[in-house]
MIMI-916900 format. One line per 10 residues: number of its first residue (from 0); their letters; for each residue x, y, z of N, C-alpha, C. Coordinates in nm, 4 decimals. Example, Ala and Ser with C-alpha at 12.3 -4.5 7.8 and 13.67 -1.06 7.14 Angstrom:
BEGIN
0) AS) 1.3190/-0.5690/0.7800/1.2300/-0.4500/0.7800/1.3200/-0.3300/0.7800 | 1.2850/-0.2250/0.7080/1.3670/-0.1060/0.7140/1.2900/0.0030/0.7870 $
END
This chain:
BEGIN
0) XXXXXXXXXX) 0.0842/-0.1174/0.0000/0.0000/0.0000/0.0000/0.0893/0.1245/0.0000 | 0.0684/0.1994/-0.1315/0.1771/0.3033/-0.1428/0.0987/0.4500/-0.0270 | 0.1700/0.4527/0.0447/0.0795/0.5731/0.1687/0.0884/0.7267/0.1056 | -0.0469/0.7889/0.0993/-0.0453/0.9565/0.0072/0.0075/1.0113/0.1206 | -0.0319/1.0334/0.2058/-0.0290/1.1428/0.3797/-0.0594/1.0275/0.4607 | -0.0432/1.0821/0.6192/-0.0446/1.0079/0.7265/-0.0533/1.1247/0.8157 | -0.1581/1.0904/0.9058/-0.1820/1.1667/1.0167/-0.1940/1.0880/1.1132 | -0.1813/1.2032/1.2593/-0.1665/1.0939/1.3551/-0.2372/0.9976/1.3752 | -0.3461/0.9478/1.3098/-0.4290/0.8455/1.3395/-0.5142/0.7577/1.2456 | -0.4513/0.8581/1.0775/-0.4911/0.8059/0.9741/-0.3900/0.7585/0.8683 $
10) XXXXXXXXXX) -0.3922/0.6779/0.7915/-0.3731/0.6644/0.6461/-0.4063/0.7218/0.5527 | -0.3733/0.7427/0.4788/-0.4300/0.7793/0.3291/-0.3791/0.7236/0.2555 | -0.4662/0.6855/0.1544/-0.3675/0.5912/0.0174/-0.4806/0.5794/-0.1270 | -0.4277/0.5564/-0.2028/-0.4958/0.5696/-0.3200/-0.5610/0.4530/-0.3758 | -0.7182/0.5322/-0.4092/-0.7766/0.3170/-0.4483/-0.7106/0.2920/-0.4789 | -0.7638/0.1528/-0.5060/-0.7530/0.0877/-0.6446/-0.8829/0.0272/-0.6800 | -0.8405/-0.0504/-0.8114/-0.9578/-0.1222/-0.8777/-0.9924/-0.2538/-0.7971 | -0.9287/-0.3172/-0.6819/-0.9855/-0.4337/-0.5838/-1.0584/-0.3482/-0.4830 | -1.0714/-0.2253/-0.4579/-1.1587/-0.0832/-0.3606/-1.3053/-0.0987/-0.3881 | -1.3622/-0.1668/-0.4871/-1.5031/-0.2081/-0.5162/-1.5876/-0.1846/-0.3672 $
20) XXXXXXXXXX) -1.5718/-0.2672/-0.2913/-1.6226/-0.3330/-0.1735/-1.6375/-0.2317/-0.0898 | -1.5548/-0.1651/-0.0812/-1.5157/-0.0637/0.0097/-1.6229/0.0722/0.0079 | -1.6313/0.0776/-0.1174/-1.6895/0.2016/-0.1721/-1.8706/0.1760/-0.1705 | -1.8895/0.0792/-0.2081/-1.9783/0.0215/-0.1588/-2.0602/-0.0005/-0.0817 | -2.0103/-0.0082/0.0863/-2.0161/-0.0534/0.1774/-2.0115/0.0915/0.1795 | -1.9635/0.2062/0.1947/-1.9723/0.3648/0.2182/-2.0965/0.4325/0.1830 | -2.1056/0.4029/0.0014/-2.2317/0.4551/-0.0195/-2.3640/0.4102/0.0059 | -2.3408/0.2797/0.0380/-2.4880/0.1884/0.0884/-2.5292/0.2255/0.1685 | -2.4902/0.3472/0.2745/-2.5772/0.4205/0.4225/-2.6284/0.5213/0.3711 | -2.7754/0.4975/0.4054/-2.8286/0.6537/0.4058/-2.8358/0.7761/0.4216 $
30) XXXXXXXXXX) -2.7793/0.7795/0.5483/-2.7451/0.8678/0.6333/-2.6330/0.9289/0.5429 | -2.5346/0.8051/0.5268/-2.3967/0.8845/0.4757/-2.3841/0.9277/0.3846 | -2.5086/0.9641/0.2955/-2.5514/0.9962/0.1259/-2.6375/1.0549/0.1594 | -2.6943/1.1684/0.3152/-2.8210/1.1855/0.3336/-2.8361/1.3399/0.2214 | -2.6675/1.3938/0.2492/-2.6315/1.4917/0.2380/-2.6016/1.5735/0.0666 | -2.5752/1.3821/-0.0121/-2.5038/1.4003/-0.0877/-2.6056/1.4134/-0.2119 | -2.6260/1.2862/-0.2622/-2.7183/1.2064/-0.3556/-2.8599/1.1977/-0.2737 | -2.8997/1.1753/-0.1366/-3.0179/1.1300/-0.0921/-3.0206/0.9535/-0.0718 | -2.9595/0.8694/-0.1783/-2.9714/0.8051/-0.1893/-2.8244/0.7034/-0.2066 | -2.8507/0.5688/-0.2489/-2.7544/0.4710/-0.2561/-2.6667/0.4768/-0.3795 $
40) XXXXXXXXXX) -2.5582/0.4531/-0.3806/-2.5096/0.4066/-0.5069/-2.5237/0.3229/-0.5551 | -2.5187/0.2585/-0.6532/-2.5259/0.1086/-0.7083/-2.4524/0.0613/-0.7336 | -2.3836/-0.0371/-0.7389/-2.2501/-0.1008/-0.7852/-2.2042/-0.0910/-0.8922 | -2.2850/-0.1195/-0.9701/-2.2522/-0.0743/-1.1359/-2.1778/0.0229/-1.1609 | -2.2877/0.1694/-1.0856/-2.1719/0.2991/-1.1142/-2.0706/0.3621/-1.0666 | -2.0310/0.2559/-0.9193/-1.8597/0.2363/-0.8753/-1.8072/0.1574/-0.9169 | -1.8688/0.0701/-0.9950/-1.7433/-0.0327/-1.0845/-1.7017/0.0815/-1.2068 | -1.8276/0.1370/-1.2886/-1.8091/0.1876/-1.4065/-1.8160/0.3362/-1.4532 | -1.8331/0.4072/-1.3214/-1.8533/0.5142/-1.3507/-1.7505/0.6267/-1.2319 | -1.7242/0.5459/-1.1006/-1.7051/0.6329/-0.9509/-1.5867/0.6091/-0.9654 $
50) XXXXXXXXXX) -1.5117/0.4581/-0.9459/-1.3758/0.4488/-0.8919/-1.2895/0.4085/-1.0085 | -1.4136/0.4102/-1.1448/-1.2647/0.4824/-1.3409/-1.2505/0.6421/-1.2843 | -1.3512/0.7090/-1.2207/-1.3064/0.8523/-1.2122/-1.2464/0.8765/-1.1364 | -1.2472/0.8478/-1.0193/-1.1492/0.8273/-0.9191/-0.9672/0.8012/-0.9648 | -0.9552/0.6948/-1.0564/-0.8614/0.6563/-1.1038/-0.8009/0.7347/-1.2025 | -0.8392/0.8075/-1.3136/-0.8600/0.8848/-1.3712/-0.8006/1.0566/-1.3412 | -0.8485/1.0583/-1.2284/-0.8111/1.2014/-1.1686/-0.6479/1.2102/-1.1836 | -0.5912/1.0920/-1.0719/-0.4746/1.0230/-1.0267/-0.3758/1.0221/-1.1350 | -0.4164/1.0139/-1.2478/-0.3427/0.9885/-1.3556/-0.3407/1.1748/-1.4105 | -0.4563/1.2149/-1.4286/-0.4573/1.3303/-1.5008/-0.4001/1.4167/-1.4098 $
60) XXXXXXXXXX) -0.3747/1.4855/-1.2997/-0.4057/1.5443/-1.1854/-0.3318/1.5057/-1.0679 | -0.1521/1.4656/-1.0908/-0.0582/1.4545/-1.0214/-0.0367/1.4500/-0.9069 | -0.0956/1.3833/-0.8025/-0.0760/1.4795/-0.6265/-0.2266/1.4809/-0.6074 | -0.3217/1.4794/-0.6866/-0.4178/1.5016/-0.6369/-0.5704/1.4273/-0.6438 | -0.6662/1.3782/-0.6104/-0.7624/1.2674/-0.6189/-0.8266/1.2454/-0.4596 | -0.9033/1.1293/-0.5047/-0.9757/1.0683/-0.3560/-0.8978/0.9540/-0.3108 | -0.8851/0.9718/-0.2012/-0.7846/0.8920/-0.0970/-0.8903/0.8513/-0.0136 | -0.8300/0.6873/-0.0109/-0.8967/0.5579/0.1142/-0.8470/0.6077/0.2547 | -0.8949/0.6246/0.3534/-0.8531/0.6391/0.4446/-0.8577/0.5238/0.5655 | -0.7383/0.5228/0.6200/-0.7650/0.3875/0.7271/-0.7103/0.3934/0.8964 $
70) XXXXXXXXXX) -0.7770/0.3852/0.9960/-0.6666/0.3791/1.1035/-0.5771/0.3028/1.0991 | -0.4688/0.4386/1.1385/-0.3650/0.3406/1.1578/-0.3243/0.2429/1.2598 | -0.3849/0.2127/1.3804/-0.4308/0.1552/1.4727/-0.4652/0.0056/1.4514 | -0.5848/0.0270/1.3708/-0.6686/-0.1028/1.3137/-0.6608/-0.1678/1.1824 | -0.5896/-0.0854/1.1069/-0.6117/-0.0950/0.9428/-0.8138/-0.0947/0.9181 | -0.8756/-0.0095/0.9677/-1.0108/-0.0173/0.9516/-1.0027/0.0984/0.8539 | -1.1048/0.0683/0.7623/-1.1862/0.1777/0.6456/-1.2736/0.2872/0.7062 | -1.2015/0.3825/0.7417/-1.2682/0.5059/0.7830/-1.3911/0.5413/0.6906 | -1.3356/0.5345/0.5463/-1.4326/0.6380/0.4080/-1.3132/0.6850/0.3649 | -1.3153/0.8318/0.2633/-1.2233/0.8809/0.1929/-1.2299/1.0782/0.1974 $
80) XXXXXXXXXX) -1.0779/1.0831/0.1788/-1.0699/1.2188/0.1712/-1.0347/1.2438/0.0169 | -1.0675/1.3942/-0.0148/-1.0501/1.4249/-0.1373/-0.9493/1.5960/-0.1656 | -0.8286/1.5507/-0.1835/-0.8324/1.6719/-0.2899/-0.8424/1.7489/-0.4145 | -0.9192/1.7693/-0.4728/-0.9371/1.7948/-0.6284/-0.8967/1.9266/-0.6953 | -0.8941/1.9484/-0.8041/-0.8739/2.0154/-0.9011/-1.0124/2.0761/-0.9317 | -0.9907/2.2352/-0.9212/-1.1395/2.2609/-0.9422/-1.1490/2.3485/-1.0945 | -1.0765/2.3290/-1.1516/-1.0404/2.3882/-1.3125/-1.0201/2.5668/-1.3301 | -0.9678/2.5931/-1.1658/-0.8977/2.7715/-1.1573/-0.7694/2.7288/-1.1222 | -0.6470/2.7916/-1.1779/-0.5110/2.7610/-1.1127/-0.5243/2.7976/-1.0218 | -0.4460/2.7246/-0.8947/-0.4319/2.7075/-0.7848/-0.5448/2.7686/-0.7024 $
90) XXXXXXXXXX) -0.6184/2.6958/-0.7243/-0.7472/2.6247/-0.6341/-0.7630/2.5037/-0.6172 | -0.7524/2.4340/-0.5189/-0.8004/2.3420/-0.4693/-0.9339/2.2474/-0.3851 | -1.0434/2.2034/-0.3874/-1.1484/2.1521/-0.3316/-1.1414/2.0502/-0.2426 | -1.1179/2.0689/-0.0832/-1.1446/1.9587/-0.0242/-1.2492/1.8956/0.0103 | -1.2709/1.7812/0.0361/-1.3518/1.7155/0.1248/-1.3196/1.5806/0.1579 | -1.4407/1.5278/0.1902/-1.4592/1.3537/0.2503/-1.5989/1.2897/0.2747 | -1.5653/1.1923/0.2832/-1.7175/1.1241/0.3305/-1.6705/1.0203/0.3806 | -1.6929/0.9836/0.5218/-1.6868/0.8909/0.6166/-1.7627/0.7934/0.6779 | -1.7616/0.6947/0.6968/-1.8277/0.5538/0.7571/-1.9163/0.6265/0.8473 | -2.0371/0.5884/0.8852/-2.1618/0.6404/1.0325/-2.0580/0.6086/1.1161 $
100) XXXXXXXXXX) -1.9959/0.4373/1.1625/-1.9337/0.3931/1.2778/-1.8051/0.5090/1.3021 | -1.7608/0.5986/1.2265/-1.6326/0.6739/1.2435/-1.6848/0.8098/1.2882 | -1.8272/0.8410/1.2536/-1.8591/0.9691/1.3074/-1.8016/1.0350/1.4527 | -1.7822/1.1714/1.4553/-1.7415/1.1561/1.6153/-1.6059/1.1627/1.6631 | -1.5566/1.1019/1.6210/-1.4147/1.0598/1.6459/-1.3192/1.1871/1.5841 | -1.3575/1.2670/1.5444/-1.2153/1.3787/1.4860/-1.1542/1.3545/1.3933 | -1.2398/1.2343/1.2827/-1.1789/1.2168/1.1628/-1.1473/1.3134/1.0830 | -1.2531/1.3240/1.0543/-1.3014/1.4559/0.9302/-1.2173/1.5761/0.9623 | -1.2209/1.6345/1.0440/-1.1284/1.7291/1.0820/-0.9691/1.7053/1.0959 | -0.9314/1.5889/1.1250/-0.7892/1.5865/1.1599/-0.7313/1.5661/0.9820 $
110) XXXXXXXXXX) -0.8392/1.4694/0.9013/-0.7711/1.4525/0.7500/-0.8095/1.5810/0.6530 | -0.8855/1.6489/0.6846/-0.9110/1.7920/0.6381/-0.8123/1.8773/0.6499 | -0.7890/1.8713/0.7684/-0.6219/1.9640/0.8015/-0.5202/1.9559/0.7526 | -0.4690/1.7875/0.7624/-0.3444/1.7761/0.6792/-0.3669/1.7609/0.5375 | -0.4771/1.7473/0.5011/-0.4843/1.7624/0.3161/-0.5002/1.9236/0.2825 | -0.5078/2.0393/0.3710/-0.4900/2.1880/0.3866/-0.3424/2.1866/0.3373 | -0.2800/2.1683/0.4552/-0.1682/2.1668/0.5051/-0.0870/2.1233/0.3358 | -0.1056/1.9643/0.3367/-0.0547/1.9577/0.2417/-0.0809/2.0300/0.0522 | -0.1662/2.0695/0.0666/-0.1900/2.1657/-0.0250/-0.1194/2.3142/-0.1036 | -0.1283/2.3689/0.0757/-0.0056/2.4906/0.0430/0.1325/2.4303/0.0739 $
120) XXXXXXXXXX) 0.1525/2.3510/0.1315/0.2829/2.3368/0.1657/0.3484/2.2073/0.0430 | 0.3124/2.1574/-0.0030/0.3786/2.0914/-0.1188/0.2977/2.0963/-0.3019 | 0.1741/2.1398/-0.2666/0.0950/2.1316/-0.3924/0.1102/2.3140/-0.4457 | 0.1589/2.3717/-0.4030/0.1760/2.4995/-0.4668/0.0015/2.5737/-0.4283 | -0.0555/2.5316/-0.4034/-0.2258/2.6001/-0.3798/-0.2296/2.7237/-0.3082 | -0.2500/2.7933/-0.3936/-0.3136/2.9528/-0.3131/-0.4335/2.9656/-0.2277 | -0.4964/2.8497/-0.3066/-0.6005/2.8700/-0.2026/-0.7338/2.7395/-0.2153 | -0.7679/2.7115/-0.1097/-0.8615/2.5665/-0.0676/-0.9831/2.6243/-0.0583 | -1.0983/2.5395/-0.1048/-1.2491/2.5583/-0.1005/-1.2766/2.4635/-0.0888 | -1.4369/2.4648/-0.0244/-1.5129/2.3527/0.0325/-1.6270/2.3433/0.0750 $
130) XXXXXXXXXX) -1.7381/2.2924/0.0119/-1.8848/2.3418/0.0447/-1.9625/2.2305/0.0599 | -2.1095/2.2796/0.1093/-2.1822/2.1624/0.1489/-2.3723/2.2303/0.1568 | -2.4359/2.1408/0.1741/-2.5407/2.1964/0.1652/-2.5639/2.3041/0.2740 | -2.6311/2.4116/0.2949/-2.6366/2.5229/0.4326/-2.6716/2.4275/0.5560 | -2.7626/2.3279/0.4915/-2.8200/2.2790/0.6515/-2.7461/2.1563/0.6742 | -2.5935/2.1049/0.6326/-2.5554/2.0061/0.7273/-2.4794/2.0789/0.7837 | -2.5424/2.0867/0.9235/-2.4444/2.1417/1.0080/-2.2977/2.0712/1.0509 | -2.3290/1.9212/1.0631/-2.1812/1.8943/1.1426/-2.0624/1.8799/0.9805 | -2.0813/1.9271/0.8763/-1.9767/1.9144/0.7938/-1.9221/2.0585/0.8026 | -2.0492/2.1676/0.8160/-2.0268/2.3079/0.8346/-1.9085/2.3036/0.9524 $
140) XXXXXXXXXX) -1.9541/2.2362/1.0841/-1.8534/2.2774/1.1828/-1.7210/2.1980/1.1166 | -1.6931/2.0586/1.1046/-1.5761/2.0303/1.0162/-1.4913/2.1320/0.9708 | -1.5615/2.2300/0.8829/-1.5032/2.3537/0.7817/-1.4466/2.4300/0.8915 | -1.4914/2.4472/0.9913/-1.4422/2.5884/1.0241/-1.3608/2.5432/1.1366 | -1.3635/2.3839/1.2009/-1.2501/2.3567/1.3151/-1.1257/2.3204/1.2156 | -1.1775/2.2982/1.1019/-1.0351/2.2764/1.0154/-0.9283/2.3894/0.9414 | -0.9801/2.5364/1.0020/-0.9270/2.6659/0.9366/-1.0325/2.7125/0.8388 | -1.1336/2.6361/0.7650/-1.1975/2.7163/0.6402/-1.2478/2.8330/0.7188 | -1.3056/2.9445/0.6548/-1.3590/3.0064/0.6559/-1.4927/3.0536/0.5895 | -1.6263/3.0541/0.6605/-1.7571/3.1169/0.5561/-1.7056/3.2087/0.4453 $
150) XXXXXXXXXX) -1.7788/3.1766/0.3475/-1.7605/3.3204/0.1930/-1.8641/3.3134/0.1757 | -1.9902/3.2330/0.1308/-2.0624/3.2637/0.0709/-2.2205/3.1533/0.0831 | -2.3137/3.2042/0.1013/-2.3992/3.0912/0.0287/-2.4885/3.1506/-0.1283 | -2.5055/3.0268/-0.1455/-2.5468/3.0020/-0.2955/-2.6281/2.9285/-0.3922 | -2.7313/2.9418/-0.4187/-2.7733/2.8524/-0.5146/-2.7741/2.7661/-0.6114 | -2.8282/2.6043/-0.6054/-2.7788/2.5548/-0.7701/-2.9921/2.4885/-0.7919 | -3.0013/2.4722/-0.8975/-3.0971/2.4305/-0.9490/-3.1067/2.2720/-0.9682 | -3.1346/2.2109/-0.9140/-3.1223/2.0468/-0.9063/-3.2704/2.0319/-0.9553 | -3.2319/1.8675/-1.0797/-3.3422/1.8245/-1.1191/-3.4435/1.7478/-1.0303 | -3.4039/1.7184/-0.9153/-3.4262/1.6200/-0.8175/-3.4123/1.6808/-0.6677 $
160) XXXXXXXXXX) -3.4420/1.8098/-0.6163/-3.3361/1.8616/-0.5113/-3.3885/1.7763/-0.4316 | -3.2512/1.7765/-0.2681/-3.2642/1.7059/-0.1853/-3.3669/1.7966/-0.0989 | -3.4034/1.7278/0.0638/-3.4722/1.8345/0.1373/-3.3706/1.9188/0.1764 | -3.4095/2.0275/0.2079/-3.3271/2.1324/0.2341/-3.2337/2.2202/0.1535 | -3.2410/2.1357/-0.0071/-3.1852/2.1897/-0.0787/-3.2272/2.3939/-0.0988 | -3.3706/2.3994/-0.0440/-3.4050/2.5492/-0.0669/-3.3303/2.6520/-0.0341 | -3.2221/2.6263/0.1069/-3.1539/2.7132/0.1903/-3.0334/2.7425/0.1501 | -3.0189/2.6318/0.0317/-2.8844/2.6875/-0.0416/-2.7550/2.6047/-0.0330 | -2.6697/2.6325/-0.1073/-2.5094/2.5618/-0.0545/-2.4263/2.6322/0.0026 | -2.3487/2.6267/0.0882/-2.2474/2.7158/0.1736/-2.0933/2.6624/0.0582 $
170) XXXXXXXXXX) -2.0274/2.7542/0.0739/-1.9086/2.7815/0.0581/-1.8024/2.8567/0.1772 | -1.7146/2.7311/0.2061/-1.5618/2.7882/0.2786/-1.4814/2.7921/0.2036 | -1.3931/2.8802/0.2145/-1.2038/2.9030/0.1988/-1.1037/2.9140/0.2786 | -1.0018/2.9110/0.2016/-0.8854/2.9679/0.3094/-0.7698/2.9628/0.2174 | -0.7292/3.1042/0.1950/-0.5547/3.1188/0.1392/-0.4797/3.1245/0.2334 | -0.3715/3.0837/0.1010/-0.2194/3.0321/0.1663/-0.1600/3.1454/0.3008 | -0.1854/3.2614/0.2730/-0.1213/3.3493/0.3634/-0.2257/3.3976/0.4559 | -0.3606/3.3772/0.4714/-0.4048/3.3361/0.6037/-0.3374/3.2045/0.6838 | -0.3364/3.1199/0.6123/-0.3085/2.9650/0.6676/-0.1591/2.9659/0.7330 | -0.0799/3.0277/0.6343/0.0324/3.0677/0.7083/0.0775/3.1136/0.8132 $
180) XXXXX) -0.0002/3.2516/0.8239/-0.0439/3.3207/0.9493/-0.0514/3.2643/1.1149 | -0.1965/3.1455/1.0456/-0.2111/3.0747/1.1688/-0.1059/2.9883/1.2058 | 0.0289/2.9427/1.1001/0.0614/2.8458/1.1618/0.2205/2.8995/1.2051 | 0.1870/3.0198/1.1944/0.3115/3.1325/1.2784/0.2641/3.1637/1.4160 | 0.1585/3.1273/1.4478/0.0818/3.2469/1.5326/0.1019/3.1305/1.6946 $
END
């Protein structure tokens, strides 16, 4: 297992195409898609559609993609963090989506940080974004124990919206020379 980052309590590493199961087993909770889709994935479109794009990124997009995350403790499947390419130079998009059983625990926040971290400090990134619907609150707090900062909320037009979709999507940031700042301070 070639390791992307490591934090004190996580792994990170990059699918692969035997990750089927995994991904699977993530999107099959409700809850954990309450936010996203509403709904389940199907296998089909993580065999043929989720983890070719996933793979895909990795190749196009040097340094950057969705990462498996695992304790390092247990070798257990937390879920995955993401850094992406959001098609502005140096911008970057984080996030994640994590197992129900991992909720709680300071995941989300501790692999949010060091995929920050590693962003300005080896990926050249001026600057990180990261959004979510207005009303999940505990991804909102995520954003802001992890350095983001509120910018904006915003509208998108969904053919299907979820509930709560009416209130909008939030948007966080944070540039390099704020981030810096804090980690002088």
């Amino acid at each position: 297992m070639e390791t992307y980052l490591e934090t004190e309590r996580l792994v990170l590493r990059r699918f692969t195409t035997g990750d089927v199961e995994l991904l699977v087993e993530l999107d099959s909770d409700l809850e954990v898609m309450r936010f996203l889709s509403g709904q389940v994935t199907a296998r089909d479109e993580i065999e043929n559609k989720v983890l070719p794009g996933m793979l895909d990124v990795y190749a196009r997009h040097p340094g950057l993609g969705t990462f498996a995350a695992h304790e390092k403790a247990t070798g257990e499947f937390v879920g995955w963090f993401g850094l992406q390419p959001t098609g502005t130079a140096g911008v970057l998009d984080v996030g994640y989506r994590l197992r129900r059983q991992t909720w709680g625990r300071g995941y989300a926040t501790e692999g949010t940080r060091a995929l920050i971290a590693k962003a300005f400090t080896e990926l050249g990134a001026e600057r990180v974004v990261a959004d979510t619907m207005a009303v999940n609150t505990r991804s909102r707090r995520v954003m802001v124990k992890s350095g983001l900062r509120f910018v904006r909320v915003f509208h998108v037009a969904f053919e299907d919206p979820l509930p709560g979709t009416e209130h909008g999507e939030v948007e966080y940031a944070l540039d390099r020379e704020t981030w810096l700042a804090g980690t002088r301070a």
